[in-house]
Steps between C-alpha positions, in 0.01 A plus 500: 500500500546864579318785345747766629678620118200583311251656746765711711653575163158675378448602816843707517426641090161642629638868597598495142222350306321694211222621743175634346573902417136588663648392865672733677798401685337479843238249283846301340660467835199322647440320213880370495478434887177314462675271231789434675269364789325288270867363319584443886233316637381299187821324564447266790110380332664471188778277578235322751238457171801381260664207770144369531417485167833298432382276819170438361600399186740227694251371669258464214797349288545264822134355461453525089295219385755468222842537392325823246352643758818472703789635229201821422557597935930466457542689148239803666726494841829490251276816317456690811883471611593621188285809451480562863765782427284616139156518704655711815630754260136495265313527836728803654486670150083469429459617903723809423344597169173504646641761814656713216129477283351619813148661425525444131279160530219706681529780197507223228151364671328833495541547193498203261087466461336225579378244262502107474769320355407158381846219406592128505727427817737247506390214800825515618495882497099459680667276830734697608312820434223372751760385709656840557167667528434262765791561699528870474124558540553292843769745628283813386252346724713425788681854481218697413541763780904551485453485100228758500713749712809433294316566185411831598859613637680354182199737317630835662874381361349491112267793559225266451180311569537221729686193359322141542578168280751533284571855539655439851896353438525316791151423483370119457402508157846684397723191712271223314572695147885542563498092666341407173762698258808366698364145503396525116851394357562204684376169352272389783155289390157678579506257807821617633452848399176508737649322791790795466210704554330334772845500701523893427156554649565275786841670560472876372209600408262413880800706699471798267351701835803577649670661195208715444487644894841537417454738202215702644688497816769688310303699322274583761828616758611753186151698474305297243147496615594494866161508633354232230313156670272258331179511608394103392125415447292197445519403065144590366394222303126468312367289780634703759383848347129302496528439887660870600185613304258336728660574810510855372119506441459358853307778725775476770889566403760391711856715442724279319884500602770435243734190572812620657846436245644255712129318503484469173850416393416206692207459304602533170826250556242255559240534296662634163460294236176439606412861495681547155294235371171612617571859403523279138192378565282743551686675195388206289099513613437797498184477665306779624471562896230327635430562858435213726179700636385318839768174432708439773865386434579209681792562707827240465418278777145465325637385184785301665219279657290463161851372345543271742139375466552438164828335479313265750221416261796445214630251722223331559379494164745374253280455191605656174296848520701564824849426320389775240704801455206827563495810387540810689105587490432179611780478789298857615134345443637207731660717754178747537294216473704346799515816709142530485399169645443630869391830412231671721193525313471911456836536496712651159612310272905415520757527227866478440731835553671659199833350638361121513332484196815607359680235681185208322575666135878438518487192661251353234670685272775270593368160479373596154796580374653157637235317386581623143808391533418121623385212281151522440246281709840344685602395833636829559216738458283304761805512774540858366135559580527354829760746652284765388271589807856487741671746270251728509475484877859532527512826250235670722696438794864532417523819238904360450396197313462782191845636560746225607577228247596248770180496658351152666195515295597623146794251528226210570286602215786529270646154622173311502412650160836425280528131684173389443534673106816354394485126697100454503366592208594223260502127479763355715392804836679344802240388724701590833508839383158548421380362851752749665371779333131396546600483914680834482182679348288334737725583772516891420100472488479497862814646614546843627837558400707417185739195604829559321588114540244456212684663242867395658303085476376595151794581371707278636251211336529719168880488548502143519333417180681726301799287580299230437476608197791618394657151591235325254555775286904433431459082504300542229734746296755285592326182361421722180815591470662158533274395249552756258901411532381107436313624216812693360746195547267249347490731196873593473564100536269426235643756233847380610396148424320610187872676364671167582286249361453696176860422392462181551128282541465215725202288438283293667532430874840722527301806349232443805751412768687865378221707413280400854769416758814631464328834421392465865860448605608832300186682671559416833897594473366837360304573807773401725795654301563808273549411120825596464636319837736169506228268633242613181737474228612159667166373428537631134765321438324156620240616232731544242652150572149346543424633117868393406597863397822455711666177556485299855793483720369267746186303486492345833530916627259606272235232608533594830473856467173487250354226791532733811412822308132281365457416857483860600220537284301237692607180338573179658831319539388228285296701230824787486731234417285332235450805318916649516566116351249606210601861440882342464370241275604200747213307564570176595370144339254438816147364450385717779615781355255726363438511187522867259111479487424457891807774582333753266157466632615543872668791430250619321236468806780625765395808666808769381658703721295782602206437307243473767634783652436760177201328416325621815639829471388500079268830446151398455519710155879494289629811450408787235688520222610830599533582143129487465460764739387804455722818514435608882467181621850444409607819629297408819711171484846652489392760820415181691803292422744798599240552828677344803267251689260616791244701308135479598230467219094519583319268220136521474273198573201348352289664756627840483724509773887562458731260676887589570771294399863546556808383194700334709697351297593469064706418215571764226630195270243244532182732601373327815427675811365447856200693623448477880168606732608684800519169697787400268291198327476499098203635346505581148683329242603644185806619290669872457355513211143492604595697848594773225173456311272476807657856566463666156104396476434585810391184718854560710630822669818573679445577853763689715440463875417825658781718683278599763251272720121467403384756799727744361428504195095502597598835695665638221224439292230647706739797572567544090101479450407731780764744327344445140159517582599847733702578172193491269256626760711854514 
């Protein structure tokens, strides 16, 4: 896959693009150099981003619980290598018109006024909107200090204030908005559309550093702002103003020194998201600075040692108050409370610093937001609430497990959480897994470190009963399906035999020994042959002998042929031959013979072919008269019958809680359908017809599994609510 035609193309055509006439050509020539860097080095990431997404999407086609999961992965790799071409060009083209717009974006903001615009947004439109604005407010974060000095030096080009967000054109939120218009015209599903994203971020967007040193390198050699540096300095937050408040109304001052660049670069790569979320915070509260007057912060080691106190008491105690999810006021009331055990009598009082009681708000914040998203008073929550007290400790300690994705702890919580959700909470949990989650919780009580053999065991387990599963899952749409063909051939053979006997009428014990047993024969030779083929119409021509519609040939070959094809139904050697003698109307003079009476009445009591196979498999309720339906139930109807099977529904129970099924299997001609649990075993039974009027009144929902796991999309909630409630709070 090579990206060389479109972005060295551009990148030769920027001399002559249709530069902004308030730039002066000293201004154009940087500006044309400074794309043609960007065209240059975007291609390496970008090829990098576009092979993994293809990979990923291999791999996630390799382990696709279905075959619909499975075809979605190959027609979005066929997608991408046939608009790989289409989106290099977009992407080349939306970089270059924002060089050429240089300065106009900053203009446009200064002077549009500012007011509140209220709309409907599509949800579709809403994911990948946070999912941008996650991924380029990470870079911002991570690049601050090149960014900052690059915003200035592109400002002297346009003659004009310093360019941030989207007014930079290299900038992070400029690459997310041209990544999103390139990607817009291929026909990738929300869930593939955000993993393209996640592979650009991994891939392009965390090694944006080097192309930004690049530019101000340039820029800087050629006179622009020579002599600028960054001067970086610690983010001022409500909780930190209220401690720099105290300390300033101390009677002894102490100089301060500002954290070197390098210092902090270090720093901030760490520790961004987490600072980008509390700067969030504290934009939400808006609570006035309160000084800590004579407290005393306890210092890390301090609170690392009340953590560990506590997680000791969780293990000890495993009752249900200790399994309980807390809040973030009482997490701090605990921890002071704990820090203040062995404290001197005289001494002050100890409290949290601004930066850990930060770190207690977003980590309860966290386990709220799961919680909402678990079944209510379920198996999950209380192993939820149980990992609780470790997370925290390991947030305090570890500042990463806010930035990286793949960290030991977040990948427990998110493991423990969706197994014990999907394969506990419902009738037929797996005992095994439930005791191996139970040990792993009580393991990670009194560990110091996060294990990552517990998640690797976890899933493994989880692995295994998904294949469990999805083998009970296709016997079972297999033996639906077999018996939907049985119920199809016994049907057919009964309206042929119907046609037939209408012309002409056999009575008595001929009509029985027609209508009851060689209908079985003509069933059974559907299932096994095609109507039209030889060995069918073979047997319709016995039939039409049989009824004397066409004249016999051979008797002795007839009787033979109507004996062994009765046997395959299940007949005897003895009975088969007793009843081909009486459907060709030679019964012998034998006083052992039976007589018309006794041969009716045992055929009459034989089990028929099949029978006790549909009669297990017979709805509890017979099908609607789907002309008695109403108007959008029949619509409903239609969607579901042209609805390939594999679609999850949630139906509501008696007690309020929603249970999930899966349609694993139906039949648009006769109505019946197969509803699975996620163990594979059948649960509810009904008809289409009812599916479709569960759905119109309300008592069913469609669900669509998630793209993203449940951690991320807790973190993108409590990222999209910090950003509202800073929203309405400015």
């Amino acid at each position: 896959m090579s990206l060389d035609s479109p972005l060295r193309t551009h990148a030769a055509e920027a001399s002559a693009a249709a530069w902004r006439a308030e730039l002066s050509p000293r201004a154009r020539q940087h500006v044309a150099h400074s794309l043609a860097t960007c065209m240059a080095w975007l291609e390496a990431p970008l090829q990098a981003s576009l092979s993994e997404f293809d990979q990923r999407l291999f791999q996630m086609a390799d382990r696709a619980r279905n075959h619909v999961e499975q075809q979605a992965c190959f027609e979005s790799r066929h997608a991408l290598e046939r608009g790989t071409a289409a989106f290099r060009e977009r992407f080349a083209n939306g970089l270059r018109e924002r060089f050429i717009r240089l300065g106009d974006a900053g203009e446009q903001k200064r002077l549009q006024p500012e007011r509140l615009e209220l709309s409907l947004v599509d949800t579709t439109e809403q994911e990948e909107n946070d999912a941008l604005a996650v991924l380029s407010s990470r870079a911002e974060a991570r690049h601050a200090g090149v960014l900052h000095e690059l915003g200035f030096r592109l400002a002297v080009l346009a003659a004009s204030s310093p360019l941030d967000g989207d007014g930079q054109p290299a900038g992070p939120r400029a690459i997310a908005s041209v990544l999103r218009e390139a990607a817009a015209p291929m026909p990738l599903s929300l869930a593939h559309r955000l993993l393209m994203f996640q592979c650009f971020d991994a891939r392009l967007m965390a090694s944006l550093e080097s192309l930004y040193a690049s530019l101000n390198d340039h820029l800087r050699d050629n006179g622009i702002l020579p002599q600028l540096r960054v001067v970086s300095y610690a983010r001022t937050t409500a909780s930190t103003r209220a401690a720099v408040n105290a300390r300033a109304e101390a009677p002894v001052r102490e100089p301060v020194m500002a954290p070197t660049p390098a210092s902090e670069a270090a720093r901030s790569e760490s520790i961004s998201v987490l600072e980008s979320l509390r700067d969030l915070l504290a934009k939400r509260t808006r609570e006035p600075a309160v000084a800590h007057g004579t407290a005393r912060l306890a210092s890390s080691d301090e609170l690392q040692i009340a953590l560990t106190a506590l997680q000791g008491h969780l293990s000890e105690v495993a009752d249900h108050a200790s399994r309980e999810i807390r809040s973030a006021q009482r997490l701090r009331d605990e921890l002071v409370a704990q820090l203040s055990i062995n404290r001197p009598p005289g001494s002050p009082p100890v409290s949290l610093s601004p930066e850990h009681s930060d770190t207690v708000e977003l980590t309860a914040m966290l386990f709220e937001t799961l919680a909402q998203e678990l079944t209510k008073q379920g198996a999950a929550r209380s192993l939820l609430g149980g990992l609780q007290w470790p997370v925290l400790r390991t947030a305090v300690t570890d500042k990463s497990f806010f930035e990286q994705r793949d960290h030991p702890a977040r990948k427990l919580v998110n493991t423990v959480a969706e197994a014990a959700n999907d394969w506990l909470d419902h009738a037929d949990a797996d005992p095994v897994l439930a005791e191996k989650l139970e040990r792993v919780v009580g393991e990670v009580a009194v560990a110091t470190t996060i294990d990552p053999r517990w998640v690797s065991d976890i899933e493994n387990h989880v692995a295994t009963l998904s294949r469990k599963a999805q083998v009970a899952e296709r016997r079972l749409a297999e033996a639906m399906e077999g018996r939907e063909r049985l119920a199809t051939a016994r049907k057919r053979a009964a309206e042929l035999m119907t046609e037939r006997m209408n012309e002409r009428s056999p009575r008595g014990v001929l009509r029985i020994l027609l209508e009851r047993t060689w209908s079985d024969v003509l069933a059974l030779n559907l299932l096994r042959n095609d109507e039209n083929s030889p060995a069918f119409q073979a047997s319709l021509d016995i039939t039409d002998q049989l009824l004397g519609r066409t004249p016999v040939a051979n008797v002795a070959h007839l009787q033979a042929e109507v004996e062994t094809r009765l046997q395959h139904v299940g007949m005897h050697a003895d009975e088969a031959a007793e009843v081909a003698r009486r459907l060709l109307r030679q019964q012998q003079e034998d006083d052992a013979a039976p007589t018309n009476t006794d041969m009716a009445m045992r055929l009459r009591t034989r089990p028929r072919f099949g029978e006790d196979v549909l009669a297990a498999t017979e709805p509890a309720t017979p099908p609607d008269d789907e002309s008695r339906l109403k108007p959008r139930i029949r619509a409903e109807l239609e969607v579901l019958r042209h609805r390939e099977a594999g679609s999850w529904y949630e139906f509501m129970q008696a007690d309020g809680t929603l249970a999930r099924r899966k349609l694993a299997w139906f039949s648009a001609s006769s109505g019946r359908c197969l509803l699975v649990n996620a163990n594979g075993i059948r649960a509810e039974d009904m008809t289409l017809a009812q599916l479709a009027t569960a759905l119109i009144e309300g008592s069913a929902r469609e669900y669509v599994p998630p793209p993203s796991s449940l951690l991320d999309r807790a973190w993108h909630a409590i990222a999209g609510s910090l950003r509202l409630s800073a929203a309405r709070a400015s």
